[in-house]
C-alpha positions, -999 to +999 in steps of 0.1 A: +301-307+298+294-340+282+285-373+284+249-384+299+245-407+328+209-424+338+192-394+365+202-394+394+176-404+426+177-387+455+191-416+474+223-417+449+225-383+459+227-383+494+234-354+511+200-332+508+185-308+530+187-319+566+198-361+556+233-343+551+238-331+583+224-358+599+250-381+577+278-369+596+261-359+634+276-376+664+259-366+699+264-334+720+276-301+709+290-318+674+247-326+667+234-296+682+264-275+662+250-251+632+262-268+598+276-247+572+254-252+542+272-261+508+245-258+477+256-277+446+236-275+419+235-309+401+220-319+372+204-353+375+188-352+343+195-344+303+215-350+273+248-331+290+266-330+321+254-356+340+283-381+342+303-345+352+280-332+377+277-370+394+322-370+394+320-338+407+291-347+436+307-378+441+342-352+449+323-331+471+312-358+491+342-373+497+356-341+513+329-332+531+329-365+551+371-363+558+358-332+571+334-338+592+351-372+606+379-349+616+358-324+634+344-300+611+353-263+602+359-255+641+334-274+650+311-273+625+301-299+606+298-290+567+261-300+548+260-308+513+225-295+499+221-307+462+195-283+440+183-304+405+198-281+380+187-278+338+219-264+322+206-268+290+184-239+292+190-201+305+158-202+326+164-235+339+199-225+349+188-194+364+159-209+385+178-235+403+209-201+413+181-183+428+170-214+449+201-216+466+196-174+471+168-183+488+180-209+506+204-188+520+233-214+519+272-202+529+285-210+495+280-225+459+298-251+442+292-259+408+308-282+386+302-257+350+273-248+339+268-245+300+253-201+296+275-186+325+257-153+329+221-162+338+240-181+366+262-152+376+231-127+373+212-148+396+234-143+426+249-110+419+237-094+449+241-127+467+274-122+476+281-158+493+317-173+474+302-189+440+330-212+431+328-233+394+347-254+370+330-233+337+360-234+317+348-205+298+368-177+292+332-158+293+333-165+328+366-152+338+357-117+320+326-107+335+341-115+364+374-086+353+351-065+339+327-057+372+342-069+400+319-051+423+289-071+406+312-105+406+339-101+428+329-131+447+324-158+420+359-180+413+370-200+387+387-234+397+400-241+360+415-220+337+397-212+305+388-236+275+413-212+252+438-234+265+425-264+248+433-248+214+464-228+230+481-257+242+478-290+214+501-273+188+525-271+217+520-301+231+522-318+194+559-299+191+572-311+224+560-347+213+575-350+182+608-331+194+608-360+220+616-386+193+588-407+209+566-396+174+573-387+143+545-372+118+531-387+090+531-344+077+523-315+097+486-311+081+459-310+114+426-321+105+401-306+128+364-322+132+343-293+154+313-296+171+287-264+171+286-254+205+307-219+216+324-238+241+338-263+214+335-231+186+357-213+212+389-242+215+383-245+175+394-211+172+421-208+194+433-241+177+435-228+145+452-195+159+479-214+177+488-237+142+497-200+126+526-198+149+536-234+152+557-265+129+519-277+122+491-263+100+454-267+094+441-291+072+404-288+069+376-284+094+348-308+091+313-300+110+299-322+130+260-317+147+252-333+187+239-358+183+262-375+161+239-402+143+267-414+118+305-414+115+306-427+088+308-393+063+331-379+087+356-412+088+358-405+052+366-371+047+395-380+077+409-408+052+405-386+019+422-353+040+450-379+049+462-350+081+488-368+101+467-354+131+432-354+138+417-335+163+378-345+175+368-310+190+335-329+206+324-336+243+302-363+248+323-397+257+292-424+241+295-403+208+337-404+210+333-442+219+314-446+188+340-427+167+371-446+177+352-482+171+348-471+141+377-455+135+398-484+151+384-506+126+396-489+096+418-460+106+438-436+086+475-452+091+500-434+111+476-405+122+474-393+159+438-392+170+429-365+193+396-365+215+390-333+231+379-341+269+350-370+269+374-398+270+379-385+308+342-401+313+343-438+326+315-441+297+345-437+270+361-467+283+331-486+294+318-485+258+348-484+234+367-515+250+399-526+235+389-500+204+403-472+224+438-483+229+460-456+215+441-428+215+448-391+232+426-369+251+436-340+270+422-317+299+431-280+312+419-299+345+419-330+360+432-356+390+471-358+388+489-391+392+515-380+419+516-390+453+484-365+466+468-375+439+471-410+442+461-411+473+429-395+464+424-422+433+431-448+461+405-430+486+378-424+458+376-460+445+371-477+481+342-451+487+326-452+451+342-484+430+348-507+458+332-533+430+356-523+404+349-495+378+361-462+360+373-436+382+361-402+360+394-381+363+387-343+362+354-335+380+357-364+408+391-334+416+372-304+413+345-313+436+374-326+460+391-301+461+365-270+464+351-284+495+385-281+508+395-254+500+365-235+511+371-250+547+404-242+551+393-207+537+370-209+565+391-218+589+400-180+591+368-164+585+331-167+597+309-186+568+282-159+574+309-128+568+304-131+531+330-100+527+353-118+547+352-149+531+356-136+499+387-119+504+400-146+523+398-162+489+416-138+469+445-143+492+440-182+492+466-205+482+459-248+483+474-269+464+452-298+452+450-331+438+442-313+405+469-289+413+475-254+431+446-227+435+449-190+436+424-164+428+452-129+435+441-121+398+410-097+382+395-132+367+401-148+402+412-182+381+443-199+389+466-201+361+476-227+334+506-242+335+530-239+315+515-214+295+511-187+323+530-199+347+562-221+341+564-237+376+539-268+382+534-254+419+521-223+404+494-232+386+468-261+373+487-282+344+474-293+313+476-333+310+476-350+281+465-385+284+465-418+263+446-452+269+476-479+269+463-514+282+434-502+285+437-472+315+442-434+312+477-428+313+493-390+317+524-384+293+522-350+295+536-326+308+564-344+319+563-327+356+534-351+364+536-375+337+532-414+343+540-429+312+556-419+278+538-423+245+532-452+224+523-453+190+490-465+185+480-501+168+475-481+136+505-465+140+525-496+128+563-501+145 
């Protein structure tokens, strides 16, 4: 949901219409074999989602051509066929779904999309698998609610409820761990007007009630963000000995922890709600965001799958050096792969088929392990719904030491442990 990127040309694409299956086409029966059509809808274009639709394209891709250099989908070779997508807008959401209706492609795979339901409406009676990274709880109950209408659209990330859910637990475990200790227990909370961000806000402030820490204040904050300055104020005059910056887009969050940085409220613990996962965070903050936390209900782990992954990514897209984004890149990964092991077993055509192939799916991933056996069709947060990591997608908690994204939470998957940030002190 977040951060902009320059548009997209179709070259940077790749992978449209016919150019997609001829990326991959050897000679033979491989060439002369019918692809199974993948539509993405991408947006190229806008103030939000960019940088997240190009990580999640740039996933998509990568699978797609292990895939297809190890044979296909028994025999098959998969196509990638990108549709230019406004998510901004209900209409322009809705127009792009209904594209891929008519293109009659075996499958959709979507990154998020900002107003689910024009989306879901759109290919209701379309009943190829519609697979997304939403993060909406809005999502997940349509879906519960008519299953016969929705019962083949998926979820690959639990809901954004989580977000607010999981800090006040995350904040308890940290301090318990010696590793931090609190200025006080007062949480400042900065929140941006969106629902998605209205939504974590909420369940934020529901999950202080029944933990060590409490709210504060809640300052408003308005996309764009022009000036931090009033804001970096009322943080200093609240004194909270957390801060939590419920906003999205990684230039803005850049812009706040310079300025922050350079005249911070001692001893807090800055929180940045998602955007830092864009390379633009680093790219633009520098040595400003050392220290700083930001957390994701999804994202790439650091273990030995997902390393590998990292490793595989970089030499295809950073050869030349770079930020790796580290939730989307995943999601794309990983729905292309699942969807052909899915299809593996089931005809790409058989729509009904396919579909409850899915609901018995299980694949674990390098941003953890998918199942849809459940009304939402979601896999599960861990640890809040599920308390083994193998059961569910974790929460990481990540902080920028040395000047990289570090995990140092939850300690299943962690790579590093916290460190106090410069204005921390010793």
């Amino acid at each position: 949901m977040k951060p902009q990127r320059p548009s997209l040309t179709r070259r940077a694409l790749g992978l449209t219409g016919i150019a997609a299956a001829a990326w991959f086409s050897t000679t033979g029966a491989w060439a002369q074999a019918k692809p199974i059509v993948i539509g993405l809808p991408i947006a190229q274009s806008g103030p939000a989602g960019v940088a997240d639709h190009a990580d999640y394209l740039n996933g998509a891709k990568l699978a797609a051509k292990e895939i297809n250099a190890a044979g296909g989908v028994n025999g098959r070779p998969l196509e990638l066929k990108v549709f230019d997508i406004d998510i901004m807008t209900p209409e322009g959401t809705q127009a792009t779904f209904r594209k891929m209706v008519d293109a009659k492609v075996q499958a959709i795979a979507s990154p998020f999309v900002l107003i689910p339901t024009p989306a879901m409406e759109a290919v209701s009676r379309y009943k190829a698998p519609y697979i997304h990274g939403n993060t909406q709880q809005a999502s997940l109950d349509l879906v519960k609610a008519n299953p016969a209408k929705y019962g083949h659209i998926f979820q690959i990330d639990p809901p954004e409820t989580f977000y607010g859910a999981g800090f006040p637990a995350f904040l308890e475990q940290l301090q318990a761990s010696g590793g931090w200790k609190p200025i006080n227990n007062k949480v400042h909370i900065i929140r941006e007007q969106i629902a998605y961000t209205q939504t974590i806000s909420k369940s934020t402030e529901e999950a202080l009630k029944s933990s060590k820490f409490e709210l504060a204040k809640i300052t408003d904050i308005q996309f764009p963000v022009q000036d931090w300055g009033p804001v970096l104020q009322d943080i200093r005059k609240t004194g909270a000995g957390v801060v939590m910056v419920n906003h999205w887009v990684a230039a803005e969050l850049a812009s706040f922890a310079k300025q922050f940085a350079a005249n911070p409220l001692p001893g807090a613990l800055v929180y940045l709600q998602y955007g830092p996962s864009q390379p633009e965070f680093l790219n633009l903050s520098g040595k400003a965001a050392e220290g700083f936390i930001w957390g994701t209900v999804y994202g790439a782990y650091a273990d030995k799958q997902g390393k590998a992954f990292r490793e595989a990514y970089r030499k295809e897209y950073l050869a030349k050096g770079g930020v790796m984004g580290l939730v989307y890149t995943g999601g794309g990964y990983d729905t292309v792969k699942l969807l052909a092991q899915n299809w593996k077993g089931a005809d790409p055509d058989n729509f009904e088929a396919v579909n409850a192939g899915l609901r018995k799916l299980t694949y674990r991933g390098v941003n953890g392990f998918y199942r849809f056996d459940n009304p939402q069709q979601a896999p599960k947060h861990y640890p809040m719904e599920v308390k083994e990591l193998e059961q569910g997608i974790a929460h990481l908690f990540f902080q920028v030491q040395n000047g990289e994204h570090q995990i140092i939470a939850p300690g299943a998957v962690k790579q590093a442990s916290f460190k106090p940030a410069p204005w921390m002190g010793k």
